[in-house]
N, C-alpha and C positions, 0 to 999 in steps of 0.2 A: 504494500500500500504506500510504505515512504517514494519507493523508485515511483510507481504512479502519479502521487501528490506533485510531485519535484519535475517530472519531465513533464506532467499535463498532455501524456499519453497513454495508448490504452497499452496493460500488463498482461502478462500470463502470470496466474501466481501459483506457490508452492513451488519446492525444491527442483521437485521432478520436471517442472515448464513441462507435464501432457496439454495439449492444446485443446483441453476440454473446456477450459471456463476462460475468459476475458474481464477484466474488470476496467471500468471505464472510472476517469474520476468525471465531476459533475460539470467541470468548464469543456472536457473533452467532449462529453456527453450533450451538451448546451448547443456545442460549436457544430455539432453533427447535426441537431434536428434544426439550426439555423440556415445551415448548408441545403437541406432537404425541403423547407418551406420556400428556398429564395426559388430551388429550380421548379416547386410548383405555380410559385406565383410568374416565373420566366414560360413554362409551360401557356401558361392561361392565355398571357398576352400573345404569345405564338398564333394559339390557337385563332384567339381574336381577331389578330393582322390578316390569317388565312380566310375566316370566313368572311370577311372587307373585301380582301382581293378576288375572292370569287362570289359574290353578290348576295352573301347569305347574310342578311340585312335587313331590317325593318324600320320603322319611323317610332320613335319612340310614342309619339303620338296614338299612331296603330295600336300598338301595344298595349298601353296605358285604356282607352279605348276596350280592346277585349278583354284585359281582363275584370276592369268593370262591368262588363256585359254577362262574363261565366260566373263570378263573383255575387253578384246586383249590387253593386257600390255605386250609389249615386254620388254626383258633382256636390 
Protein backbone atom coordinates (compact mmCIF):
# COMPACT_ATOMS: atom_id res chain seq x y z
CA UNK A 1 0.00 0.00 0.00
CA UNK A 2 3.15 2.41 0.91
CA UNK A 3 4.62 1.62 -2.81
CA UNK A 4 0.80 2.50 -4.03
CA UNK A 5 0.26 5.62 -1.93
CA UNK A 6 3.82 7.02 -3.18
CA UNK A 7 3.94 6.24 -6.98
CA UNK A 8 -0.09 7.14 -7.37
CA UNK A 9 -0.11 3.86 -9.38
CA UNK A 10 -1.91 0.84 -9.54
CA UNK A 11 0.09 -2.22 -7.26
CA UNK A 12 0.19 -5.80 -7.35
CA UNK A 13 0.29 -6.68 -3.65
CA UNK A 14 1.67 -9.59 -1.59
CA UNK A 15 5.06 -11.16 -1.76
CA UNK A 16 4.40 -13.54 -4.35
CA UNK A 17 3.06 -10.24 -7.19
CA UNK A 18 0.37 -13.53 -8.50
CA UNK A 19 -1.59 -11.02 -10.68
CA UNK A 20 -4.73 -11.98 -9.16
CA UNK A 21 -5.67 -8.70 -7.31
CA UNK A 22 -4.79 -4.86 -8.26
CA UNK A 23 -5.01 -2.30 -5.83
CA UNK A 24 -5.74 1.20 -7.06
CA UNK A 25 -5.04 4.11 -4.72
CA UNK A 26 -8.03 6.78 -4.88
CA UNK A 27 -6.28 9.76 -7.06
CA UNK A 28 -5.26 6.60 -9.59
CA UNK A 29 -8.75 5.53 -9.34
CA UNK A 30 -10.21 9.21 -9.76
CA UNK A 31 -7.91 9.94 -12.75
CA UNK A 32 -9.35 6.75 -14.51
CA UNK A 33 -13.08 7.37 -14.25
CA UNK A 34 -12.15 11.17 -15.23
CA UNK A 35 -10.39 9.70 -18.40
CA UNK A 36 -13.51 7.58 -19.01
CA UNK A 37 -16.35 10.29 -18.74
CA UNK A 38 -14.11 12.84 -20.90
CA UNK A 39 -14.14 10.13 -23.88
CA UNK A 40 -17.85 9.67 -23.30
CA UNK A 41 -18.73 13.08 -23.25
CA UNK A 42 -15.98 13.28 -26.72
CA UNK A 43 -18.06 10.32 -27.89
CA UNK A 44 -21.55 12.21 -27.61
CA UNK A 45 -20.35 15.29 -29.44
CA UNK A 46 -18.96 12.94 -32.33
CA UNK A 47 -21.96 11.40 -32.50
CA UNK A 48 -23.76 14.82 -32.73
CA UNK A 49 -21.29 16.57 -35.44
CA UNK A 50 -22.25 13.07 -37.53
CA UNK A 51 -25.99 13.24 -37.23
CA UNK A 52 -25.43 17.42 -38.43
CA UNK A 53 -23.46 16.37 -41.27
CA UNK A 54 -25.84 13.80 -42.46
CA UNK A 55 -29.21 15.69 -41.93
CA UNK A 56 -30.57 13.84 -38.88
CA UNK A 57 -31.82 17.11 -37.45
CA UNK A 58 -34.95 18.65 -36.39
CA UNK A 59 -36.15 22.23 -35.25
CA UNK A 60 -36.14 22.47 -31.92
CA UNK A 61 -39.21 24.18 -32.37
CA UNK A 62 -40.76 20.70 -33.93
CA UNK A 63 -39.66 19.03 -31.17
CA UNK A 64 -40.77 21.05 -28.36
CA UNK A 65 -44.19 21.08 -30.26
CA UNK A 66 -44.42 17.05 -30.02
CA UNK A 67 -43.69 16.45 -27.27
CA UNK A 68 -46.30 18.76 -25.83
CA UNK A 69 -48.76 17.10 -28.12
CA UNK A 70 -47.65 13.06 -26.75
CA UNK A 71 -47.32 14.61 -23.29
CA UNK A 72 -50.77 17.27 -23.39
CA UNK A 73 -48.59 20.02 -21.88
CA UNK A 74 -50.19 23.17 -22.64
CA UNK A 75 -48.21 26.65 -23.57
Amino acid sequence: MKRVKKSKRPGVPGMNRKKETIVLGVESNQHRLDVAARSDVFEAIRQGMDDIAHGRTRAAREVFLTLRRKFGIRR
